[in-house]
C-alpha positions as CSV (number, residue, x, y, z in Angstrom):
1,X,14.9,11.0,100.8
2,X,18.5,12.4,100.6
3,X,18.9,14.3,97.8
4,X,22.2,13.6,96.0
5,X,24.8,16.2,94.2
6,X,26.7,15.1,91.2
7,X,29.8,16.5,90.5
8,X,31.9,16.7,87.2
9,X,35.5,15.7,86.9
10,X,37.3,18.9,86.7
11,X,34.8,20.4,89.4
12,X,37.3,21.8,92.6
13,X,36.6,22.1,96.1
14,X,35.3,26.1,95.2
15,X,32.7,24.4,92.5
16,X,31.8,21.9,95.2
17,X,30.7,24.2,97.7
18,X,29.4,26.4,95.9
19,X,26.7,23.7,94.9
20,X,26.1,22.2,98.3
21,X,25.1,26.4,99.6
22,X,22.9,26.5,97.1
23,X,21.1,22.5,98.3
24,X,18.9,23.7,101.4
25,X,18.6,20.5,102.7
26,X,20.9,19.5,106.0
27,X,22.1,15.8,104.9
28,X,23.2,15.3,101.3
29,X,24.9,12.9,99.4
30,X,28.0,14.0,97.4
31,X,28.5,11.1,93.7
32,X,31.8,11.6,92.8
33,X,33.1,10.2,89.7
34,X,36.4,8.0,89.4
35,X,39.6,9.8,88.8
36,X,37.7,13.4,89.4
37,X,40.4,16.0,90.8
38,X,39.2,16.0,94.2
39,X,40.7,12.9,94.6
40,X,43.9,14.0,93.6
41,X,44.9,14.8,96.9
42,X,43.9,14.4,100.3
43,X,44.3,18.0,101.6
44,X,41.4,19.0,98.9
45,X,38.6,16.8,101.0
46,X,39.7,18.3,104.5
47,X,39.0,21.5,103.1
48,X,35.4,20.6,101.9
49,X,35.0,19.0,105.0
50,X,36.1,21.9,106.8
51,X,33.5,24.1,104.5
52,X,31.5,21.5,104.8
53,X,30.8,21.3,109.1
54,X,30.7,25.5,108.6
55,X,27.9,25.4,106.8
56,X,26.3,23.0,108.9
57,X,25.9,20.2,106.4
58,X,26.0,16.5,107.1
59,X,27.6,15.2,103.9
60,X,28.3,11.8,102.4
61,X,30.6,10.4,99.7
62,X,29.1,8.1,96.9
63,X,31.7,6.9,94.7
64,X,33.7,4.1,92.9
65,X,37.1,5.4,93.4
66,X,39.2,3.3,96.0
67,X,41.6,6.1,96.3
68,X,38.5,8.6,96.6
69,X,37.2,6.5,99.5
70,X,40.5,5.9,101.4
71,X,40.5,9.8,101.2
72,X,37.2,10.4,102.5
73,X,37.4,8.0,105.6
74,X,40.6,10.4,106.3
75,X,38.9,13.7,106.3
76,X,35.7,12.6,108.1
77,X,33.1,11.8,105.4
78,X,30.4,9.3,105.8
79,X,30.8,6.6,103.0
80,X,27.8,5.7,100.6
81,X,27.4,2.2,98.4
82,X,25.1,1.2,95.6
83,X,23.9,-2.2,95.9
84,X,24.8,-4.8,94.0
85,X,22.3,-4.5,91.5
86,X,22.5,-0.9,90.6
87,X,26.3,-1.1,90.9
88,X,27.0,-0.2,86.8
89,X,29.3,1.8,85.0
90,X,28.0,5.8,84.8
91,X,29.0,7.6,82.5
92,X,31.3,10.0,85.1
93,X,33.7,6.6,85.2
94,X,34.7,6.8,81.2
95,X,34.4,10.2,80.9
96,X,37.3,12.9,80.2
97,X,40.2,13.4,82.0
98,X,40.3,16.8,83.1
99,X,43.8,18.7,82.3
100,X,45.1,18.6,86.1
101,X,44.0,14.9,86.6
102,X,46.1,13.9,83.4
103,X,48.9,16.4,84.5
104,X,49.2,14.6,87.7
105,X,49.4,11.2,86.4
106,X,51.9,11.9,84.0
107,X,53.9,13.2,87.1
108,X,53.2,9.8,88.6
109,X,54.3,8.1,85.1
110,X,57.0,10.1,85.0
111,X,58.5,9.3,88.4
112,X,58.0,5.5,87.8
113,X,59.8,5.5,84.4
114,X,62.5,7.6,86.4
115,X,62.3,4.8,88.8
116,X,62.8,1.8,86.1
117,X,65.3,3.6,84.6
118,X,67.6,3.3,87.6
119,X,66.6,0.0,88.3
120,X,67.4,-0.6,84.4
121,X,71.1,1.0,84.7
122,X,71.7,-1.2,87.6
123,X,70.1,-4.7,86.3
124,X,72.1,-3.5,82.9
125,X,75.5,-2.8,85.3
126,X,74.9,-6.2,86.9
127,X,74.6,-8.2,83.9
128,X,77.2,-6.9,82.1
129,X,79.6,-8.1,84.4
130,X,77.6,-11.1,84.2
131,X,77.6,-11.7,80.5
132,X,81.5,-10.8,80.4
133,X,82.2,-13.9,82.7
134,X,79.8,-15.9,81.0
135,X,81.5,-15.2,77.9
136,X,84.6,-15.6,79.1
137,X,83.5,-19.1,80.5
138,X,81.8,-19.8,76.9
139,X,85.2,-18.9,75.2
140,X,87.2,-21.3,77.3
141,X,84.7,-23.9,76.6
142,X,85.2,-23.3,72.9
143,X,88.7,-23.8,73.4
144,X,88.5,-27.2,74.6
145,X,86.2,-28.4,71.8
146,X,89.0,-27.1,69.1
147,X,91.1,-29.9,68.0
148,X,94.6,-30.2,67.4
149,X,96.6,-29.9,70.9
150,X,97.3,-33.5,71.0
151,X,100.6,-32.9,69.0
152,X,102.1,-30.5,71.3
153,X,105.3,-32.1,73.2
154,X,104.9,-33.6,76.7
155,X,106.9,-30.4,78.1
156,X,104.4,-28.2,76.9
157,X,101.2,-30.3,78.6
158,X,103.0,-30.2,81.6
159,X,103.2,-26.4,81.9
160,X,99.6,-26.0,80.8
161,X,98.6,-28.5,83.1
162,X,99.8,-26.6,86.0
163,X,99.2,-23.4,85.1
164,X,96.2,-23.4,83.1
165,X,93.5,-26.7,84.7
166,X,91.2,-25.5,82.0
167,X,94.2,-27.0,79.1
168,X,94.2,-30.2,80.8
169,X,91.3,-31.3,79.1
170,X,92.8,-30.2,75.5
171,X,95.2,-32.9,76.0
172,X,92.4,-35.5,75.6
173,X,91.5,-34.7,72.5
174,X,92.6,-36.1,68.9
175,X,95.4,-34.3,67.4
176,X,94.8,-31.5,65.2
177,X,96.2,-28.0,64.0
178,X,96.7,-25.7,66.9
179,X,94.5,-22.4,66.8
180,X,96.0,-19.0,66.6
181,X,94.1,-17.8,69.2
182,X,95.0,-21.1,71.7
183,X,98.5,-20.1,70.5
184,X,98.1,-16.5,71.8
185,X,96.6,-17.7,75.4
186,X,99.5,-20.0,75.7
187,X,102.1,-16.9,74.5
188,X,100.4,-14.5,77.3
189,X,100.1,-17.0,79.9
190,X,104.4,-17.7,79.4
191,X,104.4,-14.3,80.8
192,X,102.2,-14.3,83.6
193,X,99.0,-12.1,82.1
194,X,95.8,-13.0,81.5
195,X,93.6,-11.2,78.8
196,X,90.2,-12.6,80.4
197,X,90.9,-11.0,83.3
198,X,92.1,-7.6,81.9
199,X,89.2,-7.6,79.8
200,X,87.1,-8.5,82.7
201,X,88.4,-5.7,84.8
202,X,88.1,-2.9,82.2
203,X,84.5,-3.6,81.9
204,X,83.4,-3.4,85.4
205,X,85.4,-0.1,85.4
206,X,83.5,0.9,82.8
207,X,80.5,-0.3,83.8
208,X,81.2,1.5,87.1
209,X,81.9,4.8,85.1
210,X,78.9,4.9,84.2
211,X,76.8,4.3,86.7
212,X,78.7,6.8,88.9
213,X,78.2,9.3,86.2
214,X,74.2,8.3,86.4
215,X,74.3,8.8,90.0
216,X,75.7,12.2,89.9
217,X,73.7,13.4,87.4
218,X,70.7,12.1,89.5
219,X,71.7,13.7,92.3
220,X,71.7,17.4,90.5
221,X,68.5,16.5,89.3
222,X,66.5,16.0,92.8
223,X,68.8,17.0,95.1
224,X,71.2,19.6,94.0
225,X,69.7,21.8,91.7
226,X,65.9,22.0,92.8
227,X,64.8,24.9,95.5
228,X,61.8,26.5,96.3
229,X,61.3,29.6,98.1
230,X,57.9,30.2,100.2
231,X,57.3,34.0,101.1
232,X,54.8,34.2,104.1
233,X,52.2,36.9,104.9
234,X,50.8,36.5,108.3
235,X,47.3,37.6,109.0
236,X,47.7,40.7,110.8
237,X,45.0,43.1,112.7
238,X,46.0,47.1,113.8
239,X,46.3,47.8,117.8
240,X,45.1,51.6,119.2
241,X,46.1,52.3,122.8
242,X,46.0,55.5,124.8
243,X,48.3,55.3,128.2
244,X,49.1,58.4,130.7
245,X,52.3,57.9,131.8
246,X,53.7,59.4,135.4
247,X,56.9,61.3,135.0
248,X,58.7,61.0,138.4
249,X,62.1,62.4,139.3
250,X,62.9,60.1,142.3
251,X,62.0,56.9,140.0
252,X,65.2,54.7,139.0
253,X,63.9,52.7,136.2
254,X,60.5,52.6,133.8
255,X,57.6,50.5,135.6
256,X,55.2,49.0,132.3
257,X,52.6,47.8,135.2
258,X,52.6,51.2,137.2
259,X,53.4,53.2,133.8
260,X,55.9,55.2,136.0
261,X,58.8,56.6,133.7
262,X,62.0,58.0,135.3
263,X,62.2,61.7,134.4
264,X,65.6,64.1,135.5
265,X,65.0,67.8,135.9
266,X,67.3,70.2,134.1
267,X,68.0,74.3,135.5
268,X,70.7,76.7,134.0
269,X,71.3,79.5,132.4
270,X,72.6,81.0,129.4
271,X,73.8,83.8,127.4
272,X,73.5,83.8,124.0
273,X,73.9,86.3,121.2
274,X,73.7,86.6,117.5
275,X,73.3,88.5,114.2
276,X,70.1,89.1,112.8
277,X,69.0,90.7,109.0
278,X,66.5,93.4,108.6
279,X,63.6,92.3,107.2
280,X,61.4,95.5,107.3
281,X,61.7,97.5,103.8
282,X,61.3,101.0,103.4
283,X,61.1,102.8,99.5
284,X,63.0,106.6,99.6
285,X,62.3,106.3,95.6
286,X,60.4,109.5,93.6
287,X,57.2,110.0,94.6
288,X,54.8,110.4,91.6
289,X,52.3,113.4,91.5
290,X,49.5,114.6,88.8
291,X,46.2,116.8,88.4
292,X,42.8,116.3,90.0
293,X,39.2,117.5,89.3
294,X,37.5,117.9,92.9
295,X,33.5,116.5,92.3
296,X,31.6,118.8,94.7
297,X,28.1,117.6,94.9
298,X,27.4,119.4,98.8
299,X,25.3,121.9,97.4
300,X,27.7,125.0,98.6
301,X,31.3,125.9,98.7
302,X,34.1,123.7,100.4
303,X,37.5,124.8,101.8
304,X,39.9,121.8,101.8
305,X,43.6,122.5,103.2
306,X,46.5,120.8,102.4
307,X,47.6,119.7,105.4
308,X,44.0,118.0,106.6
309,X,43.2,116.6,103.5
310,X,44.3,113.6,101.6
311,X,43.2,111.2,98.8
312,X,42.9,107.5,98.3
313,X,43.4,105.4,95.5
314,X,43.7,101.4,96.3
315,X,46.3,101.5,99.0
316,X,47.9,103.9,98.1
317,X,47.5,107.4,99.9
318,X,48.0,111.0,97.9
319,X,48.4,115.1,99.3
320,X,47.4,117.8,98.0
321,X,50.0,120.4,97.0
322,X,48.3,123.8,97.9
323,X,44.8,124.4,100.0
324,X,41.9,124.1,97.6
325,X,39.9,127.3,98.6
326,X,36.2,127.8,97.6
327,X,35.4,124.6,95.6
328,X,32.5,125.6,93.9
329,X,29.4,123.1,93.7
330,X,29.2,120.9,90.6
331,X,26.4,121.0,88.5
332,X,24.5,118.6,86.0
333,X,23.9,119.0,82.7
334,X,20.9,117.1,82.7
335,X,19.5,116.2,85.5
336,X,17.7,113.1,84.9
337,X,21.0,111.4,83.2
338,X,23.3,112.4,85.8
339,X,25.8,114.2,83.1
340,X,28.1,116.5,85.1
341,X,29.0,120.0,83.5
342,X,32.5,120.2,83.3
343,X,32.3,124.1,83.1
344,X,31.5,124.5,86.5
345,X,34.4,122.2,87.6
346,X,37.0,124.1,89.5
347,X,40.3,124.4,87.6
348,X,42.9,121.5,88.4
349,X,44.9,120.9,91.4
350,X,48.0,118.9,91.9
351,X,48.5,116.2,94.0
352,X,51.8,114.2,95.3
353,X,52.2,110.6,96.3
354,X,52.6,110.1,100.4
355,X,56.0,107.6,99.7
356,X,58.0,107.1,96.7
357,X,57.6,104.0,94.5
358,X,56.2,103.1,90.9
359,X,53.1,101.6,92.7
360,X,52.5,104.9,93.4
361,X,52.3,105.6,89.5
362,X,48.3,106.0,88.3
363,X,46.3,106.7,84.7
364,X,44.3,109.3,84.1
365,X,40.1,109.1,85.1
366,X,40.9,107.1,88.8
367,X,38.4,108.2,91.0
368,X,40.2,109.1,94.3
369,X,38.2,109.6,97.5
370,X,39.0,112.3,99.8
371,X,39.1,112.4,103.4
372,X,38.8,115.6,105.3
373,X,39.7,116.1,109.2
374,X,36.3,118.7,109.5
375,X,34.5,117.3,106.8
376,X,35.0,113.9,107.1
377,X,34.5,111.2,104.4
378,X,31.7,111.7,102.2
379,X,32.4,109.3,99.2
380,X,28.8,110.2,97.8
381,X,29.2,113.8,98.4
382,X,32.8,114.9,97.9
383,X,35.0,112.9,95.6
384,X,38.0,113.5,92.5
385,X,39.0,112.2,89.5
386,X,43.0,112.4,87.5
387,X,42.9,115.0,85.3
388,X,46.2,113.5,84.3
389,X,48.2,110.5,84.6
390,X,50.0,110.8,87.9
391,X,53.5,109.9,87.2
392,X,57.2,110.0,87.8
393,X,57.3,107.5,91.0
394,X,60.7,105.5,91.3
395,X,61.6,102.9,93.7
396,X,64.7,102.1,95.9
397,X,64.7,100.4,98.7
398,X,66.5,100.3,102.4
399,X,66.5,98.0,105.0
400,X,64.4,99.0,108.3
401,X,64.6,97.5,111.7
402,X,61.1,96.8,112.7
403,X,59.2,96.0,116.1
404,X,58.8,92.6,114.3
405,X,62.3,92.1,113.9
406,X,63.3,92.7,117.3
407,X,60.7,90.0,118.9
408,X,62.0,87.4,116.0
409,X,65.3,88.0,117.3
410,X,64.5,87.5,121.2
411,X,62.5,84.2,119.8
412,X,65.3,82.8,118.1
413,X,67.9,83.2,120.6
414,X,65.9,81.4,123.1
415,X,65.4,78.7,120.5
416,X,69.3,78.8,120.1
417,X,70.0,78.8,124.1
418,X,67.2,75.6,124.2
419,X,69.1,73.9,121.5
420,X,72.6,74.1,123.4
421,X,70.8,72.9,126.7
422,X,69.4,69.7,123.9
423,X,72.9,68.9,123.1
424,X,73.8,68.7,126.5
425,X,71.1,66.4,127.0
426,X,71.4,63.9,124.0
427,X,74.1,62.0,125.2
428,X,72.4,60.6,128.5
429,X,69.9,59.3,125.9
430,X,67.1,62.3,127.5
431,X,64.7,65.1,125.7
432,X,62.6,67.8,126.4
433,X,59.7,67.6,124.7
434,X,56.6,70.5,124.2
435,X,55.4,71.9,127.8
436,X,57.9,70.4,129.6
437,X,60.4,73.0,129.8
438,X,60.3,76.8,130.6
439,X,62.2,79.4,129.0
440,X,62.4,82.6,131.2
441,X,64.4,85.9,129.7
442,X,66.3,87.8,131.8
443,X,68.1,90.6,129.7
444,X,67.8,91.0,126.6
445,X,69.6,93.7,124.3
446,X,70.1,95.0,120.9
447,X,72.8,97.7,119.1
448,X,69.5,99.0,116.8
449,X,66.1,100.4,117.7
450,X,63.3,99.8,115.8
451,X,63.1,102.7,112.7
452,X,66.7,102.7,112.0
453,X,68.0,101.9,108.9
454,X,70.1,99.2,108.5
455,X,70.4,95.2,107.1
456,X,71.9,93.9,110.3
457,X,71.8,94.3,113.6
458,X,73.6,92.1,117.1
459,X,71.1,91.1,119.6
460,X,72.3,89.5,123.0
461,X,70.1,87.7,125.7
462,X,69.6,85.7,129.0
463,X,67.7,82.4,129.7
464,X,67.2,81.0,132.7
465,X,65.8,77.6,131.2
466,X,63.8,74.8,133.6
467,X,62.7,71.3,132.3
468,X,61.9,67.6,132.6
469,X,64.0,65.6,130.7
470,X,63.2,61.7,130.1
471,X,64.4,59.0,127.4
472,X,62.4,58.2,124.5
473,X,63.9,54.8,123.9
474,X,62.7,54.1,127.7
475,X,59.2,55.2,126.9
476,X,59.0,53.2,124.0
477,X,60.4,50.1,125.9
478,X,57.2,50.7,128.7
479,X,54.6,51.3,125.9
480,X,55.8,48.0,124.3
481,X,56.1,45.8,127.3
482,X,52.6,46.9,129.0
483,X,50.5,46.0,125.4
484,X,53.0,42.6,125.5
485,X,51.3,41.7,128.9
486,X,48.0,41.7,127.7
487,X,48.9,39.7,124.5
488,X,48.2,35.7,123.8
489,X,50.8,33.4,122.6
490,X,49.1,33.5,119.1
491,X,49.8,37.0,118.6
492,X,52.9,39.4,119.2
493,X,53.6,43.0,118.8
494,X,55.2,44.4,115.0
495,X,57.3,47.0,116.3
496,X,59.7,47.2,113.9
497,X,57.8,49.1,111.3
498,X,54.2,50.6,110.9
499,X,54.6,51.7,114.5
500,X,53.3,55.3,115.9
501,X,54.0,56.6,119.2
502,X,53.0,60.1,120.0
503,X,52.4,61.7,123.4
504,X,52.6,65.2,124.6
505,X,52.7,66.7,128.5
506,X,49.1,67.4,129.8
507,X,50.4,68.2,133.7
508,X,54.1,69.5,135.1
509,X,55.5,70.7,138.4
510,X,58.5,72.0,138.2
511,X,58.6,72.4,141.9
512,X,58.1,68.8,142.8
513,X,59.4,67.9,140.4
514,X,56.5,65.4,138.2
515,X,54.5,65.2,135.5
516,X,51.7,63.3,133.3
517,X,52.6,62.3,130.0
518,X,49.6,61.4,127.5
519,X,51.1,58.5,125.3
520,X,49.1,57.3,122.2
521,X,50.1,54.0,120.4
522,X,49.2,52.7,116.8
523,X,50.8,49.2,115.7
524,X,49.9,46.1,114.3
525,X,49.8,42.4,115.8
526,X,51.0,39.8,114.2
527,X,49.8,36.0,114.3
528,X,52.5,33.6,115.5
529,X,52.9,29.9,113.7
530,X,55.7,27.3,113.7
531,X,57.2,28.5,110.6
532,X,60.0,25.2,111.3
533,X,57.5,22.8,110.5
534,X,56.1,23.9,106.9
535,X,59.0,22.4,105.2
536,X,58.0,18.8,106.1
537,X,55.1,19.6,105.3
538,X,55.6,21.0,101.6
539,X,57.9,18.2,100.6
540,X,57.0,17.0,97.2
541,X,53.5,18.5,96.6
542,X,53.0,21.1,93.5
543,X,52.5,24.5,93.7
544,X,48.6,24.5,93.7
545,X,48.6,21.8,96.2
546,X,51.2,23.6,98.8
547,X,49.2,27.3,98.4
548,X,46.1,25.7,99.3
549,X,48.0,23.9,102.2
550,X,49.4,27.8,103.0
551,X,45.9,29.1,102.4
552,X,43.7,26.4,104.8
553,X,46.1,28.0,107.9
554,X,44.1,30.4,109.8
555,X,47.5,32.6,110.2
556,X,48.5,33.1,107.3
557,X,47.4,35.5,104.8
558,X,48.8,35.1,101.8
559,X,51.6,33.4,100.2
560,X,53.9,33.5,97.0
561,X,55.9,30.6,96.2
562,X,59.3,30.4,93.6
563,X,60.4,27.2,92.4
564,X,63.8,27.1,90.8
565,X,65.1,26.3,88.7
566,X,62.3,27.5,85.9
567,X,61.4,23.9,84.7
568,X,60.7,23.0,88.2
569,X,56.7,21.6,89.4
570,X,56.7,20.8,92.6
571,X,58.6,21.4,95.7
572,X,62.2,19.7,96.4
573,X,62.0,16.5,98.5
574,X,64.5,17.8,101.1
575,X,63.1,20.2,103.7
576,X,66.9,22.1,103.7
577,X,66.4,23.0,100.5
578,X,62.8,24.6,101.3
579,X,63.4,28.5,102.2
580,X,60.6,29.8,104.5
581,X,60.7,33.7,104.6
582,X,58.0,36.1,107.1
583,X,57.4,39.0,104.8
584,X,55.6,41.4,106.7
């Protein structure tokens, strides 16, 4: 037996399917109640049809709803009866109406009181030019059941007789007392008006007022007034693809299918100069100087002369001021704690800083150690301590020309002399680019060596400079029309933003002259969809209705919809007045 799924009245297509995944069987049979929102539009049972055949289920429709069937036949679904006897009223068919069912119905009451009422205006219009003739007919009646216009004179009937038929029967009647308002016909008609007419004539202008007004005001209403904008996302997927690209000299134009790109070689050369700042520092400050205690622990006398001899502290480098003669050995006090004696410490010696500078400044108690040309450095063995802070160091600075500063200086006046050849380049649309150009230096000269002191100095040069030149715009016009071959008609290339194209020269002859180019290209595709024919098909429908119409296309992503002005619920019924924007 099939089994059968009963739905609710507010359940949508998502609540649907997610109760048929969870049926295992193959062939099921879908009760729908009357009125239930998936009957509210047609689109909703092509989508659960859609869902439907992907998850391999034969479904079938069960329900009362005329509208409900009419709508399943269109989307594909097998139709399902009760018979006769079991036909009876569930409980589904009185239940509730769920918020968007009643919504939508008021939108369809709506429209056809909207509808009445301009068939009301005009039925109104037409009668009232209606019931002014008939009145005026029912007036002139009246007239000829008043008595009295017997007595008027034989002169008068004449007149009235030819220009008024409708007096002629007055004449008939038995005599009596004119009426005023008889009196007043007869006065306007002696000079040639006639109030039925006027009367007539301002009424259809009013009446024509006002239905003109209603038009207009109509026509602001659904015409004028309502828009709706529709921002489209297509679906998009990323692209990677690595090309190398033949520079030849003796091409004319870029070939995408050969991925040959015209390339022109470039030879000169220059001479270039320029003024360049010191950077090297050197400090002719004070240089500080203090006392030491010498720590002998060699086990016999040391002879340590001024000039071999120096002490370290951090980085910073110290002499001693006279040969230290006969160092005596330093002794413990006690052994086993490793107290030192300072009695048979040699007196103090003084020491001076190598260079001048505060850094040069130090406390008192820094352990130095001492290096010795003959006795080497034995930090263990032979070490010293400030007796007292070693002090006075000042600094002041001067600008030194260094080895360093002389090679930036050759550097950057080849950058300069490339940067000329550049600008000659840039307006033929061409480039070098890294490794395909050669800078050579051919003289090179400066007005200060290395060591002297000074902030400046003029440095001069001369490059021979050799290159393959090519257009960027041209390699980007290849790259773009050989991933375009390869491409479906559903999909095109986004090259406008989110586009990356690097490449770099693996191989270059100079002599020939060629080269390869490695290209590497990161972009997106795009899918393509007749973005023309969504307004037709977004007339009228609300906003849930036209995102899930947006939503069931397999190229688009997403979709944000505006409707103006603010009160606005569905979509204008002109397709001109539907704005379709790509937003990508």
């Amino acid at each position: 037996m099939i089994p059968s799924v009963y739905i609710n009245l507010e359940d949508d297509v998502a609540k649907v399917m997610a109760r048929l995944k969870k049926e295992k069987s193959a062939q099921l049979v879908l009760v729908c109640p009357k009125r239930c929102q998936l009957f509210s539009d047609s689109i909703n049972l092509r989508l659960l049809k859609k869902q439907a055949d992907l998850l391999k289920k034969e479904v079938s429709i069960l329900t009362m709803d005329e509208r409900g069937q009419l709508y399943a036949q269109e989307a594909g679904f097998a139709l399902r009866s009760l018979p006769k006897s079991k036909r009876t009223t569930g409980i589904s068919d009185i239940g509730f109406q769920p918020k968007s069912v009643i919504d939508s119905e008021k939108e369809q009451e709506h429209a056809g009181r909207l509808a009445q009422t301009v068939k009301g205006v005009a039925s109104f219009v037409s009668g009232l030019v209606s019931k002014k003739n008939t009145d005026s007919n029912s007036e002139d009646a009246a007239f000829t059941e008043k008595p009295g216009v017997e007595s008027f004179s034989s002169q008068q009937e004449s007149v009235k007789t030819k220009d008024f038929p409708r007096a002629h029967s007055l004449l008939a009647r038995k005599p009596q007392k004119p009426s005023v308002r008889v009196d007043r016909e007869l006065a306007f008609s002696a000079n040639g008006r006639d109030p039925g007419k006027t009367r007539r004539a301002y009424s259809i202008f009013l009446s024509l007022s006002l239905a003109m007004s209603l038009l207009v005001v109509l026509g602001l209403v659904f015409a004028v007034l309502p828009k709706a904008s529709v921002f489209i996302f297509p679906k998009t997927e990323p692209i990677t693809r690595d090309f190398d690209v033949s520079l030849d000299n003796q091409a004319k134009q870029y070939d995408s299918a050969k991925l040959i790109l015209p390339t022109v070689k470039f030879e000169e050369s220059l001479d270039v100069n320029s003024k360049f700042k010191s950077q090297g520092k050197k400090d002719v400050g004070n240089k500080a100087f203090g006392a030491i205690h010498i720590y002998n622990f060699t086990g016999k006398p040391l002879n340590l002369k001024a000039q071999t001899t120096s002490l370290i502290a951090g980085s910073k480098t110290y002499y001693l001021v006279n040969d230290a003669l006969q160092i005596a050995p330093t002794k413990y006090r006690n052994a086993q704690t490793k107290e030192i004696d300072e009695n048979s410490l040699d007196p103090p010696l003084e020491i001076i800083a190598g260079s001048g500078g505060e850094d040069s400044n130090l406390p008192a108690g820094v352990r130095m150690e001492i290096t010795n040309q003959v006795f080497g450095s034995r930090p263990l063995l032979l070490y010293a301590k400030t007796q007292t802070p070693v002090s006075g160091g000042t600094s002041r600075f001067l600008s030194v020309v260094t080895d360093s500063d002389i090679l930036d200086a050759q550097n950057q006046l080849g950058i300069l002399a490339l940067r000329q050849v550049e600008e000659k380049l840039a307006p033929q649309g061409l480039k070098f680019v890294e490794n395909s150009f050669r800078v050579e230096v051919l003289e090179f000269f400066t007005d200060k060596q290395p060591g002297a002191e000074s902030p400046q100095f003029q440095a001069s040069a001369k490059f021979k400079i050799v290159g393959l030149a090519f257009s960027e715009q041209e390699l980007k016009s290849l790259v773009k029309d050989r991933i375009s071959q390869s491409l479906s008609n559903t999909r095109y290339l986004k090259t406008e933003s989110d586009f990356n194209l690097s490449f770099k020269v693996k191989t270059v002859d100079f002599n020939v002259p060629s080269g390869i180019l490695g290209v590497h290209f990161d972009g997106k595709l795009i899918a393509r969809f007749a973005m023309e024919e969504l307004p037709k098909k977004l007339i009228g429908k609300n906003k849930q209705e036209a995102i899930e119409l947006l939503q069931s296309m397999p190229e688009i992503e997403k979709a944000e919809i505006v409707l103006s002005p603010s009160w606005q619920t569905s979509f204008p019924w002109f397709s001109g007045k539907i704005i379709i924007q790509l937003s990508e």
